[in-house]
Each structure stands twice: as C-alpha cells, then as structure tokens.
N, CA, C and O atoms as CSV, one atom per row, in Angstrom:
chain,resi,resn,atom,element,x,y,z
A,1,UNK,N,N,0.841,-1.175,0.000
A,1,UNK,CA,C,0.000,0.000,0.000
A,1,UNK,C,C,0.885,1.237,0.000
A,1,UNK,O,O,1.978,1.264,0.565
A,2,UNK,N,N,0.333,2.304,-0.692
A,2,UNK,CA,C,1.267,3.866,-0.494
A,2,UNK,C,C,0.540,4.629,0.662
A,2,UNK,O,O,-0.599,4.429,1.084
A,3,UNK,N,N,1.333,5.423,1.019
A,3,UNK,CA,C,0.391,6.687,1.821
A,3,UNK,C,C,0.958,8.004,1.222
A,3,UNK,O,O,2.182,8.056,1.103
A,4,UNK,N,N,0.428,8.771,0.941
A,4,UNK,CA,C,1.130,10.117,0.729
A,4,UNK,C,C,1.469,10.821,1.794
A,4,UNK,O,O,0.465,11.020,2.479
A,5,UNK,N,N,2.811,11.481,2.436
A,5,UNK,CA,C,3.171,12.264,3.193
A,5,UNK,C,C,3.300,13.779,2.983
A,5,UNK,O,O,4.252,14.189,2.320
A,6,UNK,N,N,2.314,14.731,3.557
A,6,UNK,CA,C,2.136,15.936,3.572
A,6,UNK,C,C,3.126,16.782,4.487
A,6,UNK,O,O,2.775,16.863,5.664
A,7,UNK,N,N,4.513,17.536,4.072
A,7,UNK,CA,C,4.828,18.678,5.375
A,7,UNK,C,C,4.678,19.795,4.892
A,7,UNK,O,O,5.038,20.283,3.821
A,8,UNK,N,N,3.554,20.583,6.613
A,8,UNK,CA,C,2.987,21.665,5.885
A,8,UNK,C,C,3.874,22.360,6.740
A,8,UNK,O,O,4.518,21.877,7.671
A,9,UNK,N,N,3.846,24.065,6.173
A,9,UNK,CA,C,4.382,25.194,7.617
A,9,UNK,C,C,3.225,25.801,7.647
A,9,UNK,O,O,3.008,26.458,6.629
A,10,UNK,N,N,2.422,25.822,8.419
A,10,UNK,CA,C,1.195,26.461,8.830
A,10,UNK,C,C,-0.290,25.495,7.247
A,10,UNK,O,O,-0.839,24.399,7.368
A,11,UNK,N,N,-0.420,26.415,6.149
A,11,UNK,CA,C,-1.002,25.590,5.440
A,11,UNK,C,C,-0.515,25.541,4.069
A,11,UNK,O,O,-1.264,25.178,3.162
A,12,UNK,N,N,0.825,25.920,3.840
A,12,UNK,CA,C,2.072,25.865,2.932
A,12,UNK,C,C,2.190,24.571,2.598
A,12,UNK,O,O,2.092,24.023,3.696
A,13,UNK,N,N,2.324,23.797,1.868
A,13,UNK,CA,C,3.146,22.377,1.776
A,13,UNK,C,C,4.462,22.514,1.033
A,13,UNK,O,O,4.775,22.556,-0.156
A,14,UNK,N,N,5.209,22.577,2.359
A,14,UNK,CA,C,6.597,22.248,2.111
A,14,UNK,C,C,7.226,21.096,1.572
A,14,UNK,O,O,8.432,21.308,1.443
A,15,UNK,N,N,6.878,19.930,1.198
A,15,UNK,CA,C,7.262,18.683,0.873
A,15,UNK,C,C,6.015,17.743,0.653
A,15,UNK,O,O,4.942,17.848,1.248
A,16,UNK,N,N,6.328,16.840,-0.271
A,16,UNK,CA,C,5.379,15.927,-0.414
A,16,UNK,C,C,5.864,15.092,-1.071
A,16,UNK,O,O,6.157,15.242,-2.257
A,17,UNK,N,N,6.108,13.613,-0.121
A,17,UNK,CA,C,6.595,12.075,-0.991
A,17,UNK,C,C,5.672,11.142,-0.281
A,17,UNK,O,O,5.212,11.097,0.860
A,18,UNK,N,N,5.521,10.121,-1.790
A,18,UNK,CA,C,4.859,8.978,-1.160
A,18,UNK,C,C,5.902,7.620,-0.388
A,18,UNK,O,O,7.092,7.424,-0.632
A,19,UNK,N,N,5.305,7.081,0.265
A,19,UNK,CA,C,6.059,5.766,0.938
A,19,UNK,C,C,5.299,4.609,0.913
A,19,UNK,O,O,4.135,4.784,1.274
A,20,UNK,N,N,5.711,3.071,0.483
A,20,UNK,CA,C,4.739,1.825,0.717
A,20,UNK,C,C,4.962,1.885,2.278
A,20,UNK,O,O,5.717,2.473,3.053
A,21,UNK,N,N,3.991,1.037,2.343
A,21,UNK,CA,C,4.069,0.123,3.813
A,21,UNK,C,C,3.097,-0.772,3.407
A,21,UNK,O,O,2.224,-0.775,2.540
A,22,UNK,N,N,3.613,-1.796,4.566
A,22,UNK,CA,C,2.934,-3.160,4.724
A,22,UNK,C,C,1.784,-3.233,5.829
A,22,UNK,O,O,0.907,-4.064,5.596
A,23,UNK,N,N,1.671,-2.522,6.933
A,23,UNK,CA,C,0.923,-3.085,7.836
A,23,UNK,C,C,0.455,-1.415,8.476
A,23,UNK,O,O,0.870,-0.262,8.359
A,24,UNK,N,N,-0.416,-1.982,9.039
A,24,UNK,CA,C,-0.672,-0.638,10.430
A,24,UNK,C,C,0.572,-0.379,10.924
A,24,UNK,O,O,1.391,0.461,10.551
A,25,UNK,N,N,0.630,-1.147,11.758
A,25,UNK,CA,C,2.375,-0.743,12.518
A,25,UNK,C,C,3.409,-0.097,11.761
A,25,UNK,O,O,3.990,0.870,12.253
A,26,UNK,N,N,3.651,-0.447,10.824
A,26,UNK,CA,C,4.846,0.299,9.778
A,26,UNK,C,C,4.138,1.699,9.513
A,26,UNK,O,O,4.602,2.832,9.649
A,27,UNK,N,N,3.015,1.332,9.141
A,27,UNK,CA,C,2.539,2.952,9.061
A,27,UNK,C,C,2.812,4.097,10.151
A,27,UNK,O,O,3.321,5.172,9.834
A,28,UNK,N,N,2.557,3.882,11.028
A,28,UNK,CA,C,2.420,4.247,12.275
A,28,UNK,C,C,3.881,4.689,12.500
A,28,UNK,O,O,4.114,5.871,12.755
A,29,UNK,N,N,4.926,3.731,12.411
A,29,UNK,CA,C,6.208,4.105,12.452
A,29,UNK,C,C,6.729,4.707,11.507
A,29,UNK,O,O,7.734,5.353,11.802
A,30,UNK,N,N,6.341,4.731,10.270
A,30,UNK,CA,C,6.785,5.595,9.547
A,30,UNK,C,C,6.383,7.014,9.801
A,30,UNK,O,O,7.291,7.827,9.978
A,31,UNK,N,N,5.118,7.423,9.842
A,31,UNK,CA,C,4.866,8.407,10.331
A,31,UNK,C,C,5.427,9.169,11.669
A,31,UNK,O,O,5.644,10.364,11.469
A,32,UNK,N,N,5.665,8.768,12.812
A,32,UNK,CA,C,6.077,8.761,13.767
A,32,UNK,C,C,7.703,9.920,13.376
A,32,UNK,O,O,8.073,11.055,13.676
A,33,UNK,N,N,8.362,8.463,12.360
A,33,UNK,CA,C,9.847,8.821,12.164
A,33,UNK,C,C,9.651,9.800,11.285
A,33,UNK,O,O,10.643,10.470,11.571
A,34,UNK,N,N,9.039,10.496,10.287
A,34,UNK,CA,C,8.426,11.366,9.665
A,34,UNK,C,C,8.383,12.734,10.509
A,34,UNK,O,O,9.053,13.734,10.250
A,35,UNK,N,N,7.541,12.601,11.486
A,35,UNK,CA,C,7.414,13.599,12.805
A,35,UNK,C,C,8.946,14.141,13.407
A,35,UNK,O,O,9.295,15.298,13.640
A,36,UNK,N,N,9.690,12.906,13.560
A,36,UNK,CA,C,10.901,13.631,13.978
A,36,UNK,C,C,11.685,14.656,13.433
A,36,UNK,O,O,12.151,15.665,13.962
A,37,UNK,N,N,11.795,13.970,11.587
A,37,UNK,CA,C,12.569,14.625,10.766
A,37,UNK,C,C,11.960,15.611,10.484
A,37,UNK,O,O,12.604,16.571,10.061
A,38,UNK,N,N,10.606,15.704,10.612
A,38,UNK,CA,C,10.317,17.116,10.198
A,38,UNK,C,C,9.938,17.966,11.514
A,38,UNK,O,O,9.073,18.835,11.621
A,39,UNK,N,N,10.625,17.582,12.262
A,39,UNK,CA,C,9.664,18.667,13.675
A,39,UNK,C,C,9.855,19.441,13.762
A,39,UNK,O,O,10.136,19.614,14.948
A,40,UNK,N,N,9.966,20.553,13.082
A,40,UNK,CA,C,9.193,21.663,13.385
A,40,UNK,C,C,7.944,22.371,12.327
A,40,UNK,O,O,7.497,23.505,12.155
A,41,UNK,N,N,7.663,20.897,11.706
A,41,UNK,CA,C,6.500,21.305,10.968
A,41,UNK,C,C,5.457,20.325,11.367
A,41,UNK,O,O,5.537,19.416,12.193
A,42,UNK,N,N,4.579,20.648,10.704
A,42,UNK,CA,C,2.959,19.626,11.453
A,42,UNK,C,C,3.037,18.562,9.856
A,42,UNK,O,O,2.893,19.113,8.765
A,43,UNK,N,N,3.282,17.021,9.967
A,43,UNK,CA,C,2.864,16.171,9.349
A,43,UNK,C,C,1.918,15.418,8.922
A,43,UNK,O,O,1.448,14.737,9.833
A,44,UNK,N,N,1.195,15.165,7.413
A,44,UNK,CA,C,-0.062,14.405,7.198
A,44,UNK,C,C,-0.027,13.249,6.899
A,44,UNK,O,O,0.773,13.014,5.994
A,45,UNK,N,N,-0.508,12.496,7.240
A,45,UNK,CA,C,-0.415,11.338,5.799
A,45,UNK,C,C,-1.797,10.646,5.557
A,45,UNK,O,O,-2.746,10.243,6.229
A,46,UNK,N,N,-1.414,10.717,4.242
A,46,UNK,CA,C,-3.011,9.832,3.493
A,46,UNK,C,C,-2.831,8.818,2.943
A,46,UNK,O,O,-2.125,8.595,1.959
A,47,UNK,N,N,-3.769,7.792,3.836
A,47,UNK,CA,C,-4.192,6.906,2.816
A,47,UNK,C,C,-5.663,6.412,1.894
A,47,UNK,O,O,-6.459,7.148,1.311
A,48,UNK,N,N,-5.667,5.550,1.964
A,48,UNK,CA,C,-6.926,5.684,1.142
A,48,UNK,C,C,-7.998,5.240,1.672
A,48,UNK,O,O,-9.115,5.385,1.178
A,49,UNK,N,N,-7.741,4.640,2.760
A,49,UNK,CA,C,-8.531,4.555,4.095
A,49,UNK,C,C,-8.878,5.822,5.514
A,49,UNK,O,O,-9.980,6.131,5.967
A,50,UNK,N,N,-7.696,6.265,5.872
A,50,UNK,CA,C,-7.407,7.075,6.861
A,50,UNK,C,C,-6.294,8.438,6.574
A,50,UNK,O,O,-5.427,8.393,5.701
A,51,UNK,N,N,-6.515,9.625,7.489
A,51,UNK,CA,C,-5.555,10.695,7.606
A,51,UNK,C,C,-5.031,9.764,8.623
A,51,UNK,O,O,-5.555,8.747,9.079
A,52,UNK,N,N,-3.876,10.319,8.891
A,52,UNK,CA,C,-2.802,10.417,10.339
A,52,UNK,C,C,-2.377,12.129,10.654
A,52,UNK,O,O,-1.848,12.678,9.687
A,53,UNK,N,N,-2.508,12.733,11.524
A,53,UNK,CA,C,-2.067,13.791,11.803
A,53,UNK,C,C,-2.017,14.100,13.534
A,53,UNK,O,O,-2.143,13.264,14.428
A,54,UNK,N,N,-1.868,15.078,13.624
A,54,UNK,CA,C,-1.613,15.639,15.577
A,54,UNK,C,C,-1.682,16.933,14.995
A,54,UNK,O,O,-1.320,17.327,13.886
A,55,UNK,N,N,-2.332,17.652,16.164
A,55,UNK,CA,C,-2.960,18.958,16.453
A,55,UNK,C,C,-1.122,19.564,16.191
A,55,UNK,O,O,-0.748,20.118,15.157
A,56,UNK,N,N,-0.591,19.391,16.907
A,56,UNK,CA,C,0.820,19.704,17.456
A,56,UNK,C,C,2.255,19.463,16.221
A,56,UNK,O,O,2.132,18.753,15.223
A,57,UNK,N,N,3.111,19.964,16.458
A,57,UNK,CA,C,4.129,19.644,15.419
A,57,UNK,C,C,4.946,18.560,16.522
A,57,UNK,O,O,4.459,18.344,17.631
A,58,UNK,N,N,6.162,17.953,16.102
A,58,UNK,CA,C,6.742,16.778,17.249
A,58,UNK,C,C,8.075,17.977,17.835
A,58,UNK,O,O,9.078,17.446,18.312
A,59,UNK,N,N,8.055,18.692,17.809
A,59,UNK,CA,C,8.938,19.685,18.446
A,59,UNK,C,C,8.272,20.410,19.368
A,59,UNK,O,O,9.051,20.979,20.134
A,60,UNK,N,N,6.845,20.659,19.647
A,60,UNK,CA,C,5.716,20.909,20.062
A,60,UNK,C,C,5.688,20.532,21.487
A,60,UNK,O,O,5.865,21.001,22.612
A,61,UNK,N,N,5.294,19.170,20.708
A,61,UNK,CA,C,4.974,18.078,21.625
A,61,UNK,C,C,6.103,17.709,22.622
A,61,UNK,O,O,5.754,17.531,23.789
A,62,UNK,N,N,7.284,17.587,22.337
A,62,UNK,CA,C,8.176,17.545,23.488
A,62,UNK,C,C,8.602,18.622,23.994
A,62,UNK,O,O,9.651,18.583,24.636
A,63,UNK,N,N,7.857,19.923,23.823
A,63,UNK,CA,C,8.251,20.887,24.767
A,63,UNK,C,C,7.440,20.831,25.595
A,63,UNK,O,O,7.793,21.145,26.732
A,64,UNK,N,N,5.761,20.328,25.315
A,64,UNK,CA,C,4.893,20.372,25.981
A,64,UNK,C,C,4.582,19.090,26.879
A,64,UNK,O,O,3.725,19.209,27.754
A,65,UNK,N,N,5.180,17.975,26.720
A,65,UNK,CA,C,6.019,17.013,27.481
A,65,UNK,C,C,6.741,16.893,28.713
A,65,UNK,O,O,6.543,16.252,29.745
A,66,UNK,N,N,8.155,18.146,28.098
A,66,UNK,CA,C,9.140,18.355,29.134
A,66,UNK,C,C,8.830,19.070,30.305
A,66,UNK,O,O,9.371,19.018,31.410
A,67,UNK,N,N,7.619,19.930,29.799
A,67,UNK,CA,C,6.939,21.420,30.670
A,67,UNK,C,C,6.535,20.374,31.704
A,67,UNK,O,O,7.119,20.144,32.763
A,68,UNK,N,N,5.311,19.706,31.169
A,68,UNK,CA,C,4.117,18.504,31.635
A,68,UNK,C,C,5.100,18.059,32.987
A,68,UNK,O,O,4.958,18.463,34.141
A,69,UNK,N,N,6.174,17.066,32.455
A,69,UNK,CA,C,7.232,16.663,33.782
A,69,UNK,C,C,7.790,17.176,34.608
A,69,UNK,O,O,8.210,16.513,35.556
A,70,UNK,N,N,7.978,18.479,34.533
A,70,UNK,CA,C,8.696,19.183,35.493
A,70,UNK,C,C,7.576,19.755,36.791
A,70,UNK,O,O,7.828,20.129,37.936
A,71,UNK,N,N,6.483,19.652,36.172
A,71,UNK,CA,C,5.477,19.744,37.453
A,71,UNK,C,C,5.136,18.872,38.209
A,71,UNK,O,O,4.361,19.123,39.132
C-alpha cells in the first residue's frame, strides 16, 4: 500500500513524498519517524482509508512534554 506524506508550515506544503508500507504498525512508524525529521513542521499522511495527523508539530509536543514533567 502507499500513503502520501504531507509537510505543511502552517497551510504551505513544504514537501510531499509517497512511501509503501505493509501493515498498520509500519505505518504508524513511519509516520512517527516522519514527525521527527520534520519537527518543526505539522505532518499528514493519506491513505486511502485514513488521515494520520496531531494537532501539534513533534517539536511541540516535546516541549509540551518536558513542561508537563517538570510539574
């Protein structure tokens, strides 16, 4: 199966490649590892079943993480 990967900066699309995967899980991890490389932008991906996305960019998210722990 493909998914298309969306990186936007706000609602810009900065990049766009497709990737196979085999399973949920690979998806999931691909996306994930997707999030890293692009963190400081917000990531999509489509398939032809489902979006994948987060409110948050993954640079975001571990600030809002690190904050979260220190309390």
């Amino acid at each position: 199966m493909i998914a298309q990967f969306r990186v936007l900066n706000g609602k810009v699309v900065k990049a766009e490649y497709d990737m196979e995967y085999g399973s949920a899980k690979e998806l999931h991890t691909l996306f994930h590892e997707s999030r890293q490389a692009w963190a400081e932008y917000h990531v999509e991906v489509e398939t032809p079943t489902a979006t994948l996305s987060y409110s948050h960019t993954y640079a975001e998210q571990v600030k809002m993480e690190l904050a979260a722990s220190q309390n």
